[in-house]
PyMOL Python script that loads the backbone (N, CA, C, O; Angstrom):
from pymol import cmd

cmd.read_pdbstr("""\
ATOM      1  N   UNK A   1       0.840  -1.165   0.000  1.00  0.00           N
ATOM      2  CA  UNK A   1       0.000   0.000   0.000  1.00  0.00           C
ATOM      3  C   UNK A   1       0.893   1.240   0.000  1.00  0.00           C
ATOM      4  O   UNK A   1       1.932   1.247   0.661  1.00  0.00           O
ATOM      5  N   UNK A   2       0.394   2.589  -0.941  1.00  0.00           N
ATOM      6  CA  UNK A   2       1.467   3.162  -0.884  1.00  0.00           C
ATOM      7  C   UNK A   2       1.390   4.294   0.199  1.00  0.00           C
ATOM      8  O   UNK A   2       0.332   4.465   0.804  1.00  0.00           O
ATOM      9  N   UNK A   3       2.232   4.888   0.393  1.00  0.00           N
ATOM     10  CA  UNK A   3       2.080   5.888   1.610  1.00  0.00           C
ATOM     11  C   UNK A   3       1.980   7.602   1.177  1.00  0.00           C
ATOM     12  O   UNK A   3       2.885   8.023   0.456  1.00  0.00           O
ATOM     13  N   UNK A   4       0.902   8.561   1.609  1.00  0.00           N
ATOM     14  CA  UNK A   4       0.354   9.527   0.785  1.00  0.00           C
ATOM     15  C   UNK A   4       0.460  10.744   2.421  1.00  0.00           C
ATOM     16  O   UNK A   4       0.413  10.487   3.624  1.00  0.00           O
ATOM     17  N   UNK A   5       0.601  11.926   1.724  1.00  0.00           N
ATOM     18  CA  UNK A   5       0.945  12.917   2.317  1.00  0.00           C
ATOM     19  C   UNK A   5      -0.892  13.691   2.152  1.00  0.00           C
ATOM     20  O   UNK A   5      -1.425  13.988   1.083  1.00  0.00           O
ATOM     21  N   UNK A   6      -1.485  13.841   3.498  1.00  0.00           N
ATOM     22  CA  UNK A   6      -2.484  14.309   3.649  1.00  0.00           C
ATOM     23  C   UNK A   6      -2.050  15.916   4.253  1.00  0.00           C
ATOM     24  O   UNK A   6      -0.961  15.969   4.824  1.00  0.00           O
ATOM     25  N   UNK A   7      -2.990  17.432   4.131  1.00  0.00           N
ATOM     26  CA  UNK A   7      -2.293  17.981   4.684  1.00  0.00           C
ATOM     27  C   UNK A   7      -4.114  18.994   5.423  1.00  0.00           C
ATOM     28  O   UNK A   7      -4.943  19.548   4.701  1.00  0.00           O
ATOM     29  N   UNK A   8      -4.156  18.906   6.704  1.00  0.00           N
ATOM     30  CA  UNK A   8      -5.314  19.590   6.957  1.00  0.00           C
ATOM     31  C   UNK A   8      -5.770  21.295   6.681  1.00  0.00           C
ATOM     32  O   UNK A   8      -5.298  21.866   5.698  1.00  0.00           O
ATOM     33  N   UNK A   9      -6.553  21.907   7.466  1.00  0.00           N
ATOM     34  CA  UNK A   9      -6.759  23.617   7.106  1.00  0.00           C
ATOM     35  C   UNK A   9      -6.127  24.335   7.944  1.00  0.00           C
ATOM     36  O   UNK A   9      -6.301  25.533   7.723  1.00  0.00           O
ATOM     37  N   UNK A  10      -5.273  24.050   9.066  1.00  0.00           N
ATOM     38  CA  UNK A  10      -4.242  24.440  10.085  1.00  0.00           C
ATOM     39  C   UNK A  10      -2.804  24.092   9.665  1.00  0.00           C
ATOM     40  O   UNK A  10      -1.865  24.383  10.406  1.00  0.00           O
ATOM     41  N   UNK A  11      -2.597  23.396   8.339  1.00  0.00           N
ATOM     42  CA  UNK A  11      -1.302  23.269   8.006  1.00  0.00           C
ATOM     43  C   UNK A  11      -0.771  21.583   8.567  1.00  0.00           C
ATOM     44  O   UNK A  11       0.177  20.878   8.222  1.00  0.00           O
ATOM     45  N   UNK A  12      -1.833  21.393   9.527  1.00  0.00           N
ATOM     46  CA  UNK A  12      -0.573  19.918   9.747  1.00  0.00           C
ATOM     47  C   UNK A  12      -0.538  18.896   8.252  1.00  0.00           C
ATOM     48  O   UNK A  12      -1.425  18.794   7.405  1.00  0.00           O
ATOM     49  N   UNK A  13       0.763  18.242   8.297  1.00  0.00           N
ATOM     50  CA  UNK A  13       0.873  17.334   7.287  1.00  0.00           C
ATOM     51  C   UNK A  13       1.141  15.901   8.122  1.00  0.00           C
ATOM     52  O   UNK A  13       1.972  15.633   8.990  1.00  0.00           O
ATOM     53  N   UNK A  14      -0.112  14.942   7.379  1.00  0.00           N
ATOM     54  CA  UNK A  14       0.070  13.761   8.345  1.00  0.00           C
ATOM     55  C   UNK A  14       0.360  12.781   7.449  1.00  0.00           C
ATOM     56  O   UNK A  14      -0.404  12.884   6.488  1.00  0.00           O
ATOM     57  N   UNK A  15       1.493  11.435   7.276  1.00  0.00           N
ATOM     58  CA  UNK A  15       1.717  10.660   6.125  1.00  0.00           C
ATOM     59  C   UNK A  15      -0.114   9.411   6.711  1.00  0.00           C
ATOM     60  O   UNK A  15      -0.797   9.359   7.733  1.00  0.00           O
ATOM     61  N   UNK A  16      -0.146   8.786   5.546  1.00  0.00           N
ATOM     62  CA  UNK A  16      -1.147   7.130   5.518  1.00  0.00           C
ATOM     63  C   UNK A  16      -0.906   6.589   4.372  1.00  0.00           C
ATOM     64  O   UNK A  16      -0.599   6.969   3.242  1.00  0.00           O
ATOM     65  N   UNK A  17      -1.145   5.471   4.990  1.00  0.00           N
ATOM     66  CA  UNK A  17      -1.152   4.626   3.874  1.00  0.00           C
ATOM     67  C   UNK A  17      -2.475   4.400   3.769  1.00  0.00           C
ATOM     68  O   UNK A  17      -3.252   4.229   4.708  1.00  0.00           O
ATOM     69  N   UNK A  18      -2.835   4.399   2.112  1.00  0.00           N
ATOM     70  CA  UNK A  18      -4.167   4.101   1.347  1.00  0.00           C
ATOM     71  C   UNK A  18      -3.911   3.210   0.368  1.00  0.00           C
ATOM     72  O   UNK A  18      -2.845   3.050  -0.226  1.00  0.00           O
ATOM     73  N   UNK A  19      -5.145   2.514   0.194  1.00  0.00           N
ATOM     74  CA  UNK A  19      -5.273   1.600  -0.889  1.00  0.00           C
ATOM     75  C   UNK A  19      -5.194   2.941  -2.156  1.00  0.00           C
ATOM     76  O   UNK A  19      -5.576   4.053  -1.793  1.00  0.00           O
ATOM     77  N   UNK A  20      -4.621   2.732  -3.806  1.00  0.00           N
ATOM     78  CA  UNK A  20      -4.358   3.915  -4.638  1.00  0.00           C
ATOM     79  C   UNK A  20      -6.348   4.378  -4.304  1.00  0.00           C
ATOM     80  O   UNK A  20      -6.760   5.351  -3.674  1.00  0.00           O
ATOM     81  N   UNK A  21      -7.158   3.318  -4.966  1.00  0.00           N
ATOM     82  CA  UNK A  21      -8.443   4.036  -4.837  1.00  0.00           C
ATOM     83  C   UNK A  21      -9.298   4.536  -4.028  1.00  0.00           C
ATOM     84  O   UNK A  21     -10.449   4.956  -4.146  1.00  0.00           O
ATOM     85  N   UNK A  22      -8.414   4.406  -3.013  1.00  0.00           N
ATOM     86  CA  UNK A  22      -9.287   5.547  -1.670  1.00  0.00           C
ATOM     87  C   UNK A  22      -8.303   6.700  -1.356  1.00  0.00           C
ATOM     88  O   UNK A  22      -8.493   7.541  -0.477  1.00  0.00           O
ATOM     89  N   UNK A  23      -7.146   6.635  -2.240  1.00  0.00           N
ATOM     90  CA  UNK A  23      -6.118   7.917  -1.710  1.00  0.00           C
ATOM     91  C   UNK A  23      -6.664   9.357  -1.440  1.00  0.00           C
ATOM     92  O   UNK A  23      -6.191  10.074  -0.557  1.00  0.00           O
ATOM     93  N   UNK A  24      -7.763   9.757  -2.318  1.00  0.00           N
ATOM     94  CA  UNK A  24      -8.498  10.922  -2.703  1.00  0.00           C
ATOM     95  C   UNK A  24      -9.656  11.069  -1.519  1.00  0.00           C
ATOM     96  O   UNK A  24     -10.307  12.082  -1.265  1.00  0.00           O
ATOM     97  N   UNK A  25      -9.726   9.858  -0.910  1.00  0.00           N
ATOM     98  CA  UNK A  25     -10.680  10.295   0.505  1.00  0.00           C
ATOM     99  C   UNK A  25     -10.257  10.916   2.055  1.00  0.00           C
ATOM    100  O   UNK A  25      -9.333  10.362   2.651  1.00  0.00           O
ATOM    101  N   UNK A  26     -10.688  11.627   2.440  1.00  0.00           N
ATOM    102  CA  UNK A  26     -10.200  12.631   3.373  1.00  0.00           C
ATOM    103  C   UNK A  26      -9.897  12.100   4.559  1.00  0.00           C
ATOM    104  O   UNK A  26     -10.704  11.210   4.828  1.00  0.00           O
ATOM    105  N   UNK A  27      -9.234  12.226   5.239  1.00  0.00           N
ATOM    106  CA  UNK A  27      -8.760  11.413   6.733  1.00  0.00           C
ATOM    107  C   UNK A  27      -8.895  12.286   7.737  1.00  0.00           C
ATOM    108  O   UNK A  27      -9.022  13.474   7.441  1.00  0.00           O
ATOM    109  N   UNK A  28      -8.895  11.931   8.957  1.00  0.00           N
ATOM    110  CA  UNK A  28      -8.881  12.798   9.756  1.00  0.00           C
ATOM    111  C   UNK A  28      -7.465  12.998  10.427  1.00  0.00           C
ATOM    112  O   UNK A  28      -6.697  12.068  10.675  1.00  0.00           O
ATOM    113  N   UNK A  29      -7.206  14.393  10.700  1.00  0.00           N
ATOM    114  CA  UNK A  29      -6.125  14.896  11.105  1.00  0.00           C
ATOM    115  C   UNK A  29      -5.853  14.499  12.568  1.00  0.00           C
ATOM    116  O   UNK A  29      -6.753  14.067  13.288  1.00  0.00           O
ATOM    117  N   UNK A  30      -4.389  14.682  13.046  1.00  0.00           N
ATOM    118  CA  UNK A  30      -4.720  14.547  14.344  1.00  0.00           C
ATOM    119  C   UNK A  30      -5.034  15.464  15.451  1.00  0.00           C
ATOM    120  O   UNK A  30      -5.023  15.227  16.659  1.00  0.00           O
ATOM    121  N   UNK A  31      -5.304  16.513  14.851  1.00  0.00           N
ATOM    122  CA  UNK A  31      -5.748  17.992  15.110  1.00  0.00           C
ATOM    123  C   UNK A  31      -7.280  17.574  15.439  1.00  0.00           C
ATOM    124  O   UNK A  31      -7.831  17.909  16.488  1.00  0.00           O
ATOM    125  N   UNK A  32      -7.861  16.859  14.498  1.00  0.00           N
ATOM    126  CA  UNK A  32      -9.426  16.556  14.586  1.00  0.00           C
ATOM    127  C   UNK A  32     -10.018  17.316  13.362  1.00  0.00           C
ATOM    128  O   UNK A  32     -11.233  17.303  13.162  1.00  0.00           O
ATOM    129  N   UNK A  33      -9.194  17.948  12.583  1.00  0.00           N
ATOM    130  CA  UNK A  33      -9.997  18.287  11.364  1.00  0.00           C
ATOM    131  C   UNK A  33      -9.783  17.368   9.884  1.00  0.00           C
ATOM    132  O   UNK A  33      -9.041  16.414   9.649  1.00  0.00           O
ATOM    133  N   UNK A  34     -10.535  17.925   9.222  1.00  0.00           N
ATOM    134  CA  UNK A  34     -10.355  16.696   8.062  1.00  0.00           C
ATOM    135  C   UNK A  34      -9.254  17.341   7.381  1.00  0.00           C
ATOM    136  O   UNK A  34      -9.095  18.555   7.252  1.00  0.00           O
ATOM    137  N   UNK A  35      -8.268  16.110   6.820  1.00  0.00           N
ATOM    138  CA  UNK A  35      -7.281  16.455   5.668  1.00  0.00           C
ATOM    139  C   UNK A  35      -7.456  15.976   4.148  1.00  0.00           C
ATOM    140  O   UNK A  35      -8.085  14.952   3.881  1.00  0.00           O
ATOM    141  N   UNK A  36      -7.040  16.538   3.464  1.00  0.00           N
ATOM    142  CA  UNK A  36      -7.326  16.236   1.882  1.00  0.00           C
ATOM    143  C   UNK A  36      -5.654  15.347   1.699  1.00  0.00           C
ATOM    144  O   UNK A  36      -4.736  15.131   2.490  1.00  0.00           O
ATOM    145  N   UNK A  37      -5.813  15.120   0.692  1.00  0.00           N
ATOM    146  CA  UNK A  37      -4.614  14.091   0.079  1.00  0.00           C
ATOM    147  C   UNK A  37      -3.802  16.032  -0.372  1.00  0.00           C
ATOM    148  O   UNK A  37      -4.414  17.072  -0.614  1.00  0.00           O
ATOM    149  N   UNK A  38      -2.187  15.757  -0.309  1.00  0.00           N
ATOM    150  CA  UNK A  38      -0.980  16.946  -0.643  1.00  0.00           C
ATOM    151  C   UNK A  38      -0.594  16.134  -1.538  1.00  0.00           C
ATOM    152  O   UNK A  38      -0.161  14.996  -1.353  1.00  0.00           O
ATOM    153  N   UNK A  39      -0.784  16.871  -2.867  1.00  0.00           N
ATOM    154  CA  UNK A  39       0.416  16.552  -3.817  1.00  0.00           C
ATOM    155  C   UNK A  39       1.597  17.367  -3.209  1.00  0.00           C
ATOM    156  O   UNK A  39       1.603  18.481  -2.685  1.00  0.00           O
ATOM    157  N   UNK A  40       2.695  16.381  -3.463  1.00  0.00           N
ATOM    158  CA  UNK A  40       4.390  16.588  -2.874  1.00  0.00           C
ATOM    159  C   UNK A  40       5.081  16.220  -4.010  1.00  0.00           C
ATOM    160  O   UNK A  40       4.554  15.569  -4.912  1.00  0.00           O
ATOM    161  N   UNK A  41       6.388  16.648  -4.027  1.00  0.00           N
ATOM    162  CA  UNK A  41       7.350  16.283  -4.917  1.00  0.00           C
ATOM    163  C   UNK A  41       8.006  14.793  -3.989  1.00  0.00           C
ATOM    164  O   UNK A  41       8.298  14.733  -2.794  1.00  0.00           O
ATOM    165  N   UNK A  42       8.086  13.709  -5.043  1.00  0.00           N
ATOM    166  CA  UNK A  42       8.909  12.816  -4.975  1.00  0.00           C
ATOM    167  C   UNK A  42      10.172  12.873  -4.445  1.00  0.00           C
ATOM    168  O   UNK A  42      10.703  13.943  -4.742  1.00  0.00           O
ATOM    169  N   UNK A  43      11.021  12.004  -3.638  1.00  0.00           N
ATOM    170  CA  UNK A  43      12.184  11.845  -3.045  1.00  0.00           C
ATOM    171  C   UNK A  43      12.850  10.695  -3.596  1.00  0.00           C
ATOM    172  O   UNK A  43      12.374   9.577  -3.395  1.00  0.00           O
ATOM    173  N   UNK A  44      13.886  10.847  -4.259  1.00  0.00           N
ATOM    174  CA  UNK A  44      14.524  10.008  -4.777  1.00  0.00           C
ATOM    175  C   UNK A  44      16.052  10.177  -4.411  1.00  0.00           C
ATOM    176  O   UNK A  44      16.491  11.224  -3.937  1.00  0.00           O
ATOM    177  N   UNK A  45      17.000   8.815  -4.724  1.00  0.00           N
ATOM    178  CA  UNK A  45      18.691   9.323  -4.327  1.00  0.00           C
ATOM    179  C   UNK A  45      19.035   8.315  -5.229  1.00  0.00           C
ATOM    180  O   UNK A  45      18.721   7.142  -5.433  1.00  0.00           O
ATOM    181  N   UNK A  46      19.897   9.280  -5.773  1.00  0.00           N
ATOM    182  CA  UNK A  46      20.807   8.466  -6.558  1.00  0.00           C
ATOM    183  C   UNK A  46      22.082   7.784  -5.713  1.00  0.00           C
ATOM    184  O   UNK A  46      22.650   8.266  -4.734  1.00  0.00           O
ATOM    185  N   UNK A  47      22.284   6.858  -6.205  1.00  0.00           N
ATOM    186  CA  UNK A  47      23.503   6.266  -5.809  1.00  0.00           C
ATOM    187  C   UNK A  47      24.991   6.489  -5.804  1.00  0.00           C
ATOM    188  O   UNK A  47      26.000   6.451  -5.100  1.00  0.00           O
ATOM    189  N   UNK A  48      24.397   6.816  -7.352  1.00  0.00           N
ATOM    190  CA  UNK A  48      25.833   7.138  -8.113  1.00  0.00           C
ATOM    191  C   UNK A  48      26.573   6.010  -9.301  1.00  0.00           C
ATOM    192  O   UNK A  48      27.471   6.153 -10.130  1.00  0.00           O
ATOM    193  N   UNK A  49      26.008   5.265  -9.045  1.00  0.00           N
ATOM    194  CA  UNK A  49      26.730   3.884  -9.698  1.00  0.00           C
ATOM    195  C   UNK A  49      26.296   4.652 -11.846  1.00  0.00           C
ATOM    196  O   UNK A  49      27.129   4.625 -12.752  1.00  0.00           O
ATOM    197  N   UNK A  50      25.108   5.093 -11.951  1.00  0.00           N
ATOM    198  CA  UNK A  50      24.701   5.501 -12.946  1.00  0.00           C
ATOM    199  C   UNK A  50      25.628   6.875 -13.780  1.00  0.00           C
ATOM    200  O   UNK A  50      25.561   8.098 -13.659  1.00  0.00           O
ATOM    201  N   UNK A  51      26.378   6.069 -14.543  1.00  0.00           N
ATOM    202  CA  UNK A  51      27.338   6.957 -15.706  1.00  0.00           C
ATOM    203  C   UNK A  51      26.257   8.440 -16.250  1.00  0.00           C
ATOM    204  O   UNK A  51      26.732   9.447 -16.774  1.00  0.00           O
ATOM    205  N   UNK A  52      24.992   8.260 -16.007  1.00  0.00           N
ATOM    206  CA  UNK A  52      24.306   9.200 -16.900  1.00  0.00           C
ATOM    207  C   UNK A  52      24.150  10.055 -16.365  1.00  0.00           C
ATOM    208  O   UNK A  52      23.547  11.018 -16.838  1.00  0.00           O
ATOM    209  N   UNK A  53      24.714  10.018 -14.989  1.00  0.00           N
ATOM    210  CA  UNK A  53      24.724  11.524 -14.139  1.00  0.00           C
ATOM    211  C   UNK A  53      26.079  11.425 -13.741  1.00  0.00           C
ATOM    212  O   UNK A  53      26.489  10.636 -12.889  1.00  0.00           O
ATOM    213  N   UNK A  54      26.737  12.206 -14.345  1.00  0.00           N
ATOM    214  CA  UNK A  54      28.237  12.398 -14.215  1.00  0.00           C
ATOM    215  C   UNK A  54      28.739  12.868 -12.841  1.00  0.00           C
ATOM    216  O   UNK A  54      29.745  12.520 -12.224  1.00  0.00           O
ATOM    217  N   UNK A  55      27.474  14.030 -12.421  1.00  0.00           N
ATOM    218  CA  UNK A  55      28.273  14.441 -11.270  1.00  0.00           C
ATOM    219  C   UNK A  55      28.397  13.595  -9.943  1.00  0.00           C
ATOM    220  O   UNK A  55      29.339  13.577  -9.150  1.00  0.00           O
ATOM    221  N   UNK A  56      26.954  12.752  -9.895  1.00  0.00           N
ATOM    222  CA  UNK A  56      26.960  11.492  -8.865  1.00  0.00           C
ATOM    223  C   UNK A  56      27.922  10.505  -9.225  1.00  0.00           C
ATOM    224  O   UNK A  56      28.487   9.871  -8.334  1.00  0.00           O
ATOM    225  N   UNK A  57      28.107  10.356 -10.103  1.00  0.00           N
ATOM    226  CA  UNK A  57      28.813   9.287 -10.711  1.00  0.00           C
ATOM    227  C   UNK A  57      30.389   9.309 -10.001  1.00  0.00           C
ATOM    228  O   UNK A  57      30.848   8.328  -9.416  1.00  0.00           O
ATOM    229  N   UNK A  58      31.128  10.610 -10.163  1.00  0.00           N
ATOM    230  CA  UNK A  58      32.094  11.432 -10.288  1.00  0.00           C
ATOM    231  C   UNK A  58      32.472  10.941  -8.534  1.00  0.00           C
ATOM    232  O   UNK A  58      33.497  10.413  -8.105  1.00  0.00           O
ATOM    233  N   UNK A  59      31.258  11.338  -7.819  1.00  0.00           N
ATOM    234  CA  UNK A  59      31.521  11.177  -6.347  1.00  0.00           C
ATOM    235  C   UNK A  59      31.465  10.041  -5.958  1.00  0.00           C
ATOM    236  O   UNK A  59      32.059   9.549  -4.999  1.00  0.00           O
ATOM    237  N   UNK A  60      30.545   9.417  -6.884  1.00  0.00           N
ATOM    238  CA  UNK A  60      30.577   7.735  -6.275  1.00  0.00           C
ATOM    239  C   UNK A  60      31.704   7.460  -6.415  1.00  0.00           C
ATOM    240  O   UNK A  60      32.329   7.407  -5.356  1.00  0.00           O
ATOM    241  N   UNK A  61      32.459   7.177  -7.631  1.00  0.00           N
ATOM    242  CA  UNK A  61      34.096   6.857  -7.783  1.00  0.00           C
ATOM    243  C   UNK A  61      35.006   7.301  -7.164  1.00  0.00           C
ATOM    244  O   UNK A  61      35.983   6.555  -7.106  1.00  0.00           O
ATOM    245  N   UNK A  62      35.135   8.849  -6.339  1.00  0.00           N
ATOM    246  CA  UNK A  62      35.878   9.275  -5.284  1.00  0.00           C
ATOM    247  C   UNK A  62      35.690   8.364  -4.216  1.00  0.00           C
ATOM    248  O   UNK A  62      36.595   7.676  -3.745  1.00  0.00           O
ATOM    249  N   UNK A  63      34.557   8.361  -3.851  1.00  0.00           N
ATOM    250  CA  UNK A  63      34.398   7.762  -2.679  1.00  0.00           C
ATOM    251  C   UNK A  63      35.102   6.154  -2.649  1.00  0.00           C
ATOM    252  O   UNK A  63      35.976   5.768  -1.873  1.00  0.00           O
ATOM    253  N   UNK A  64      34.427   5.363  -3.747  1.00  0.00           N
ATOM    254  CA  UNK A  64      34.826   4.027  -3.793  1.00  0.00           C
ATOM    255  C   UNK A  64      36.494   4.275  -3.788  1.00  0.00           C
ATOM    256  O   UNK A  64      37.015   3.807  -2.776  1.00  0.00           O
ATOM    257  N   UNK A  65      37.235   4.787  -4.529  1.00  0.00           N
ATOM    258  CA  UNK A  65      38.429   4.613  -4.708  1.00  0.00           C
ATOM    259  C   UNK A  65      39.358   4.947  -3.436  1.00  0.00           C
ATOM    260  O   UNK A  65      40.399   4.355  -3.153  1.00  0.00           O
ATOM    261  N   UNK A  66      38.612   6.309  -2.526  1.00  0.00           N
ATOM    262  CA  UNK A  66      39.382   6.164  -1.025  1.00  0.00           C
ATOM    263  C   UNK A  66      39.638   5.110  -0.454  1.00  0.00           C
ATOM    264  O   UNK A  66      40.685   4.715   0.061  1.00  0.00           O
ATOM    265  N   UNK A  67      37.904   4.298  -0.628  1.00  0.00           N
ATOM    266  CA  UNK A  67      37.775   3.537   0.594  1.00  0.00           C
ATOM    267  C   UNK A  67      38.759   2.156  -0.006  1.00  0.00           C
ATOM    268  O   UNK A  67      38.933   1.125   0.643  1.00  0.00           O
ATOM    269  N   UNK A  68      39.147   2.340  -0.944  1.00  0.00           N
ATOM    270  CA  UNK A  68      40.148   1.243  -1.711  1.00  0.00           C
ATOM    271  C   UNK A  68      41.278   1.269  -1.254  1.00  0.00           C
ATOM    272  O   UNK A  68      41.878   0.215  -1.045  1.00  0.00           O
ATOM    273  N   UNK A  69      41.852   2.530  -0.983  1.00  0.00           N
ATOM    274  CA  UNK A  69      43.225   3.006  -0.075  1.00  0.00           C
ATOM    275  C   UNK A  69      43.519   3.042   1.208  1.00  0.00           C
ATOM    276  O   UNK A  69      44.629   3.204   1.714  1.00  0.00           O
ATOM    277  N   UNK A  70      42.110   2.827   1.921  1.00  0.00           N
ATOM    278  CA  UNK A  70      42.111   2.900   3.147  1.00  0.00           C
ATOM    279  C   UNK A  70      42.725   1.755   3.753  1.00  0.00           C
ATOM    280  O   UNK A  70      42.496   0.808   3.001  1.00  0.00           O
ATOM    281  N   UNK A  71      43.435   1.352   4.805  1.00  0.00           N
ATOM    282  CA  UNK A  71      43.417  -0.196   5.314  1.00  0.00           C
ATOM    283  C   UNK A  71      42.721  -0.311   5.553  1.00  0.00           C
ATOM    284  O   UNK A  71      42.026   0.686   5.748  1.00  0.00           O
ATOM    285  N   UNK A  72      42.192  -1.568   5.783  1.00  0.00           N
ATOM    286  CA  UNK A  72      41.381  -2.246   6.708  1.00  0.00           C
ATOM    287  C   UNK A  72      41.656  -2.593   7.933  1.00  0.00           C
ATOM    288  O   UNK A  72      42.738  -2.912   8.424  1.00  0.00           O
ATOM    289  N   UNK A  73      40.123  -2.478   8.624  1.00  0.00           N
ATOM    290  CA  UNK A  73      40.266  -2.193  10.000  1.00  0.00           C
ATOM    291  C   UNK A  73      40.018  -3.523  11.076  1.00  0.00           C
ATOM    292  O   UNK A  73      39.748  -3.443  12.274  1.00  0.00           O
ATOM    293  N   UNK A  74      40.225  -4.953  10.129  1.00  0.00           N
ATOM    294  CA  UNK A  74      39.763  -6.032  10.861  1.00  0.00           C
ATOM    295  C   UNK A  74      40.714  -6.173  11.684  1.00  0.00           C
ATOM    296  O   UNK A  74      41.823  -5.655  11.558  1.00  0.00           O
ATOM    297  N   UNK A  75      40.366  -6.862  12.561  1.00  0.00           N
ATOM    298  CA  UNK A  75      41.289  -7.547  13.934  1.00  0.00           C
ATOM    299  C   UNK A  75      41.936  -8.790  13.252  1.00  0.00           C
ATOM    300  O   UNK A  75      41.137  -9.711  13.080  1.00  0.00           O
ATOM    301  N   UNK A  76      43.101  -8.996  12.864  1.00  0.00           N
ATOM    302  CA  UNK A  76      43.289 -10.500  12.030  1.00  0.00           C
ATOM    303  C   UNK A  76      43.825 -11.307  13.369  1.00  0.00           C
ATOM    304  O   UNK A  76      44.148 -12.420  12.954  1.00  0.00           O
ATOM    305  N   UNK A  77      44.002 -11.256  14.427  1.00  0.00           N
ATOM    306  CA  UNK A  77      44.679 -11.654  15.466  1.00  0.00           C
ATOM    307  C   UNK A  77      44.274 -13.350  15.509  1.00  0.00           C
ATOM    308  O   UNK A  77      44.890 -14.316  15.958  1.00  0.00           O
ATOM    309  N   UNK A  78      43.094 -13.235  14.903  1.00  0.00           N
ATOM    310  CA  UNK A  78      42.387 -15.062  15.078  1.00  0.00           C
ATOM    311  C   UNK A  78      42.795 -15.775  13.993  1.00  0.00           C
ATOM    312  O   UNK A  78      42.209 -16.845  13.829  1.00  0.00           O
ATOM    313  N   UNK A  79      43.670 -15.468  13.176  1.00  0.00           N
ATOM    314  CA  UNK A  79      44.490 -16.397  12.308  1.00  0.00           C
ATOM    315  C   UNK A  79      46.071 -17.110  13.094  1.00  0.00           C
ATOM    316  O   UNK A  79      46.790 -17.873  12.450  1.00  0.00           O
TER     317      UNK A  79
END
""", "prot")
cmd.dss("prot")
cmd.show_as("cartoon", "prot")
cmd.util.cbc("prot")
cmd.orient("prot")
């Protein structure tokens, strides 16, 4: 079920999860007034692993390549 950003007439924004065809029905706030469904902008993160965004890309490979130089921090003492 997906999870939908309701927002009441005092401003609170409360997340629920709705089935998609009841998303458009009003919930109650925890204020006690009714909230309508908030269109919001999407949250997404790139990783970086994806060449088609150079600049994530750019940092992902910094990053990987430190942590390539770094030692490692295991205890080998149990060999």
């Amino acid at each position: 079920m997906p999870l939908y950003e309701y927002m009441c007439e005092a401003g609170h924004v409360t997340d629920n999860f709705a089935k998609v065809a009841d998303r458009r029905n009003p919930i109650t706030c925890r204020c006690g007034l009714q909230a309508q469904l908030k269109i919001s902008a999407v949250k997404t993160h790139l990783d970086g692993t994806d060449p088609g965004f150079p600049d994530a890309y750019d940092k992902w490979a910094k990053l990987h390549e430190k942590a390539g130089r770094e030692p490692e921090k295991e205890n080998l003492t149990h060999i």
